[in-house]
C-alpha positions in Angstrom: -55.8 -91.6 16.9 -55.9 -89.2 13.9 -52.9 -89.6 11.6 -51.5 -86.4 10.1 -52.0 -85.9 6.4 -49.4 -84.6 4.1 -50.2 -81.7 1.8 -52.4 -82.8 -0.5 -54.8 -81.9 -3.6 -56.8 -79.3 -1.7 -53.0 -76.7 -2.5 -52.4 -74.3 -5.1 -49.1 -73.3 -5.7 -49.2 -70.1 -4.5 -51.4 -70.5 -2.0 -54.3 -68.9 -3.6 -57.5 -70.4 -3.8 -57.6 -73.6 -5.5 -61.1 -73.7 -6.2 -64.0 -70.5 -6.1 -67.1 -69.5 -7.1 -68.7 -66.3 -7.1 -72.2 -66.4 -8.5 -74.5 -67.3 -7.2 -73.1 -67.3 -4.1 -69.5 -66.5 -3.0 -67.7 -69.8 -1.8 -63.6 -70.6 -2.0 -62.1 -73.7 -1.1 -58.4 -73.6 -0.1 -55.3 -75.6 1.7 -52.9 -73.3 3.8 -49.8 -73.7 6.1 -49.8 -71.4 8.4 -45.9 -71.1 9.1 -45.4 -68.2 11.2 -46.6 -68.6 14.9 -47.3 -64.4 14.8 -48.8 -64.7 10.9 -52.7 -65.5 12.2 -52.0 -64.1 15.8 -54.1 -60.9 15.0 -58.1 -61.2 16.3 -60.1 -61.0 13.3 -63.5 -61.3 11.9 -65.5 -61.5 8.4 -68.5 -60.8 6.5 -69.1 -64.7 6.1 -69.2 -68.3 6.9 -65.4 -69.8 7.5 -64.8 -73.5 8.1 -61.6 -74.7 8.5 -60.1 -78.3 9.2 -57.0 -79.2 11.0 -55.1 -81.9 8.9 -51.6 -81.7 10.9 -49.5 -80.0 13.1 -50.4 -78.5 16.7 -51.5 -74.7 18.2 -54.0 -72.8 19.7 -57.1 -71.6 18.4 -58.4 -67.9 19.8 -62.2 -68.1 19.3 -64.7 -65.1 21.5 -62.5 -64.5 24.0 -61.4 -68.4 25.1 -58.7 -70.9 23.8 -59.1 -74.0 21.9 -56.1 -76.7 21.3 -55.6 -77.4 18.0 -54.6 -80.9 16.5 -55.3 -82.7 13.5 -58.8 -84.1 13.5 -60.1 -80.7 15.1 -62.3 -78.5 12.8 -64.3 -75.4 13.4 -66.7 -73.1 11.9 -67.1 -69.3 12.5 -70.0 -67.1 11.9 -69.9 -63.6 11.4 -70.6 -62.5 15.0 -67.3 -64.9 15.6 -63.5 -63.4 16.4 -60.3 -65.4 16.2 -56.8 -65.8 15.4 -55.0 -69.3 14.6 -51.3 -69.3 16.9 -49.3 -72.4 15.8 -47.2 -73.4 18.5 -43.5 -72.7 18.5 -41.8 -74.4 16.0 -45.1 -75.7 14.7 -46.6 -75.6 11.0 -50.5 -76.0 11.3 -51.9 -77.3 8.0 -55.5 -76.7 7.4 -57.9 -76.8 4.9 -59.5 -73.2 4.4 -63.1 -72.6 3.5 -64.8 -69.4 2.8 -68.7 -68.5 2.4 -71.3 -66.6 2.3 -75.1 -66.8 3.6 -76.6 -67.9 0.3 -74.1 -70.6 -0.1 -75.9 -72.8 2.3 -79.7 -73.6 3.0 -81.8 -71.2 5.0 -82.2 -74.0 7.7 -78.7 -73.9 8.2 -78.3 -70.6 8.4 -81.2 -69.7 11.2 -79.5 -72.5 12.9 -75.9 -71.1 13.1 -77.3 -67.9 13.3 -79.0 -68.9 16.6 -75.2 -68.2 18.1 -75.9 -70.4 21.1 -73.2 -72.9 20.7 -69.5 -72.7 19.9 -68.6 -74.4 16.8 -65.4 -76.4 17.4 -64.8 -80.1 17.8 -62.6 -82.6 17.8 -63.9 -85.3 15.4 -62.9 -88.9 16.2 -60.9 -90.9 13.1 -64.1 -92.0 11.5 -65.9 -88.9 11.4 -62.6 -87.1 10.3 -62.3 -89.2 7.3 -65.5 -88.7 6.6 -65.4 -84.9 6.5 -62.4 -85.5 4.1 -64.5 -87.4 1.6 -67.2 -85.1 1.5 -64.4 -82.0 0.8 -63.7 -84.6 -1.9 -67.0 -84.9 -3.2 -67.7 -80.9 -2.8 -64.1 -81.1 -5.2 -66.0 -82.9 -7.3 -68.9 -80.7 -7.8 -66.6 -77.8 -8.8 -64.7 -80.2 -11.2 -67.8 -80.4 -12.9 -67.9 -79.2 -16.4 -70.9 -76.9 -15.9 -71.0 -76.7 -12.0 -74.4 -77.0 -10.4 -75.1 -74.4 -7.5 -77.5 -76.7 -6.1 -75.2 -79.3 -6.0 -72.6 -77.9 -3.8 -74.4 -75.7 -1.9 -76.6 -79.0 -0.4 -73.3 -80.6 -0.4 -71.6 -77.3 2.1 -74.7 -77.7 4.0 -73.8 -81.5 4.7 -70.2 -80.4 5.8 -72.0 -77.3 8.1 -74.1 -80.1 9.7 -71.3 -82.7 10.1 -69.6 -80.2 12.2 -72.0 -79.0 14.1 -73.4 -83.0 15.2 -69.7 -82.8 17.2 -69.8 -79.2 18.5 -68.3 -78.2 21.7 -70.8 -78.0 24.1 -69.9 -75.1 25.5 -72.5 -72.4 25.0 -71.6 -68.8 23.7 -73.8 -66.7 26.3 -75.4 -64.2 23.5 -78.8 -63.6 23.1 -80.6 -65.2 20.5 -83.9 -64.4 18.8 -86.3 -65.3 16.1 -88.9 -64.3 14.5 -91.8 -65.7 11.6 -92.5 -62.2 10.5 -90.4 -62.5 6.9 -88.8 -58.7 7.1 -88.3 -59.3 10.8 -86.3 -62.1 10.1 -84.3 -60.8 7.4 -83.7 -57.7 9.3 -82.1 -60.0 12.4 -80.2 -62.0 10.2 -78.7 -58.3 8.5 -78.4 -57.4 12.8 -76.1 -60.4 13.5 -73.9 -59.5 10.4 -73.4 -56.5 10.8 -73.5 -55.7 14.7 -70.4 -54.1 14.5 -70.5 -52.3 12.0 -72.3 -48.5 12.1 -76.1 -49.1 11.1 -78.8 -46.9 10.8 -82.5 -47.1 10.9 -82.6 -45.9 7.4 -80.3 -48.6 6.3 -82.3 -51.4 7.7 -85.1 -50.1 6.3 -83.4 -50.1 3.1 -82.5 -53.5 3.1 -85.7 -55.1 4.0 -87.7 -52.8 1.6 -89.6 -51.0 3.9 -90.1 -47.6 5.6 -87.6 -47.1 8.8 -90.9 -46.4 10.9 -92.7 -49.6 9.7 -89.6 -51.6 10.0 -89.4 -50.1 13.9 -93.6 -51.0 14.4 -92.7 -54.9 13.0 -89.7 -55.0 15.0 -91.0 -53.9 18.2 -93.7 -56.3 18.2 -91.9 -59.3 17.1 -88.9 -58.9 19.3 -90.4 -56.7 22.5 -87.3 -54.6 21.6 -86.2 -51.9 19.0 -83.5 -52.6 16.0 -81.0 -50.2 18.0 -81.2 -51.7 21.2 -80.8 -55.4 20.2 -77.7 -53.7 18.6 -76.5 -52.7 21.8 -77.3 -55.6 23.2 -75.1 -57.3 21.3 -72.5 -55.4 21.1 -72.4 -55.1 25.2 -72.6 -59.2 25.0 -70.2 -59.6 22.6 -67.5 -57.5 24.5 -68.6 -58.8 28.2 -67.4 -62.5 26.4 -64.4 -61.3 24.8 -63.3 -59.7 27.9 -63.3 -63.5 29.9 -59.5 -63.3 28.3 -57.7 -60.9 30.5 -55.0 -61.0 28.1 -57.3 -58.7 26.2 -57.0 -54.8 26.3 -59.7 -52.9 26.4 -59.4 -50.8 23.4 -59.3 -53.9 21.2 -62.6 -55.3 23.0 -64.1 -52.2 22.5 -63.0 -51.6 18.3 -64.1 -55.1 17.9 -67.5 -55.1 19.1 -68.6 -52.5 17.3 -68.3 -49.1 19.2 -66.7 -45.9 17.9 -64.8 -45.1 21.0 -63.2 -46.6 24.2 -64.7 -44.0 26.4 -68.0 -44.3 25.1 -67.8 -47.9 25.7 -66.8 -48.0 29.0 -69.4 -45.6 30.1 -71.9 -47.6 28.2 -70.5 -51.2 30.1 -70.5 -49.6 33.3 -74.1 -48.2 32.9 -75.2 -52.0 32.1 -72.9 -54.5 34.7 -72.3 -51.6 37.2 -68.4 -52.4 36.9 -65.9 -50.7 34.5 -64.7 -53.4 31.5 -61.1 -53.9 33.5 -63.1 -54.5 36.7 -65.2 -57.3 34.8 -62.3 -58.7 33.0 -60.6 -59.0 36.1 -62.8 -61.4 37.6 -61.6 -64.0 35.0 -57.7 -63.9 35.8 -57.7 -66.6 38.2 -59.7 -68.8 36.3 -58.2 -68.4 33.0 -54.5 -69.2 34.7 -55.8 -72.4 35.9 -55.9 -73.7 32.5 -52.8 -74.9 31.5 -53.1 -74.1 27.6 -54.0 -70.2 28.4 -51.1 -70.3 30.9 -48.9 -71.4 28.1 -49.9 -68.7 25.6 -50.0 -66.1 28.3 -46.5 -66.7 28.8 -45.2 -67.2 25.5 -46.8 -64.5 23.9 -47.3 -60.6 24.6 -51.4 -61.1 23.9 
């Protein structure tokens, strides 16, 4: 059984990051209580790599669409194509160490394997690989208590961590496409994809980033992919928002803002044209079976979601 660990060194005293580092990579190490059951309740997502690591109390963790319980010992990691919230549970104080970081932060062979999206990222260690991940957030500590830092160092050392977690990820897969590719601005041009799905992107832009022209990049794309830059993002966009709607707790307009389309209408015509049912006719199809877990059931009810 996990024992629950009081605060410890990981704090700052006013909550702020305890320890960061911005160059070469952006990476910030922190300890939070989250206090408030409605503080975290609000779906998010970022622009990086998040880890964080349950050291006490109890909740629920909203991750793509489906709910996690939360207890000390569990710890999760979130890519950019992720969306969650934290809910403590009534009453509850969830304590959690907090990390934050971008792609260059860990090795590339890390990267294209969380970035392969085909496996959620949340597990429930058992005591001796919990204490384990503590000591090597102690020796990742140590690194930044280094008189001169070394990049290297801790960025091998955040890999380890990435790689500890995922040995004990839920086996659940995440139902989005994945893809790959060995063509160099291919590849890079995916990885911006995955990002960024969400986000307005243009042709131009991607050509941009990979340092090529927007008609080359379209040529190298089609042939490494079968498909074009626009309609993978599509593609993921319509995936992302089919998972998000398994929770019928859900409305539309947020599924739709959160996966990347400019408006609900557009959406909806778009969804219909691809699953030949309207989003609230496919989201209805997981009522029952999201009441018949007992965790979801309890949210459900305690909480206007």
């Amino acid at each position: 059984m996990i024992k629950p660990i009081a605060p410890s060194h990981f704090i700052s005293a006013d909550q702020g990051y305890m320890y960061r580092m911005q160059s070469p990579f952006f990476l910030a190490l922190d300890e939070r209580i989250v206090k408030d059951q409605w503080e975290s309740r609000d779906l998010h997502w970022h622009d990086y790599f998040e880890i964080e690591i349950v050291l006490d109390g109890t909740g629920v963790h909203q991750y793509n669409g489906n709910n996690y319980p939360l207890s000390a010992g569990c710890a999760y990691l979130l890519t950019p194509m992720d969306i969650h919230a934290l809910v403590p549970d009534p009453g509850t104080d969830l304590h959690v160490v907090h990390l934050r970081f971008d792609e260059q932060a860990i090795s590339n062979e890390v990267r294209d394997l969380l970035l392969q999206h085909n496996h959620i990222h949340t597990a429930k260690l058992n005591e001796a690989d919990y204490n384990r991940l503590l000591m090597l957030l102690n020796e990742l500590i140590y690194c930044f208590a280094m008189a001169n830092p070394q990049s290297l160092r801790i960025q091998l050392m955040l890999s380890y961590i990435c790689l500890h977690i995922i040995r004990d990820t839920h086996t659940e897969k995440q139902g989005l496409p994945t893809y790959s590719a060995a063509n160099p601005v291919v590849h890079q041009t995916l990885q911006y994809i995955f990002y960024n799905f969400r986000k307005k992107i243009t042709m131009q832009e991607l050509g941009e980033k990979a340092h090529v022209s927007p008609n080359h990049l379209a040529l190298l794309f089609k042939q490494s992919t079968g498909t074009t830059c626009m309609q993978m993002i599509a593609d993921l966009r319509l995936q992302y928002a089919a998972k998000l709607l398994e929770n019928p707790n859900l409305n539309i307009e947020t599924v739709s803002a959160q996966s990347g389309f400019s408006a609900t209408s557009y959406f909806i015509s778009v969804f219909k044209s691809r699953y030949g049912i309207t989003p609230k006719e496919y989201q209805n199809q997981f009522k029952s079976q999201y009441k018949e877990k007992e965790i979801q059931t309890e949210i459900a009810d305690s909480y206007d979601l």
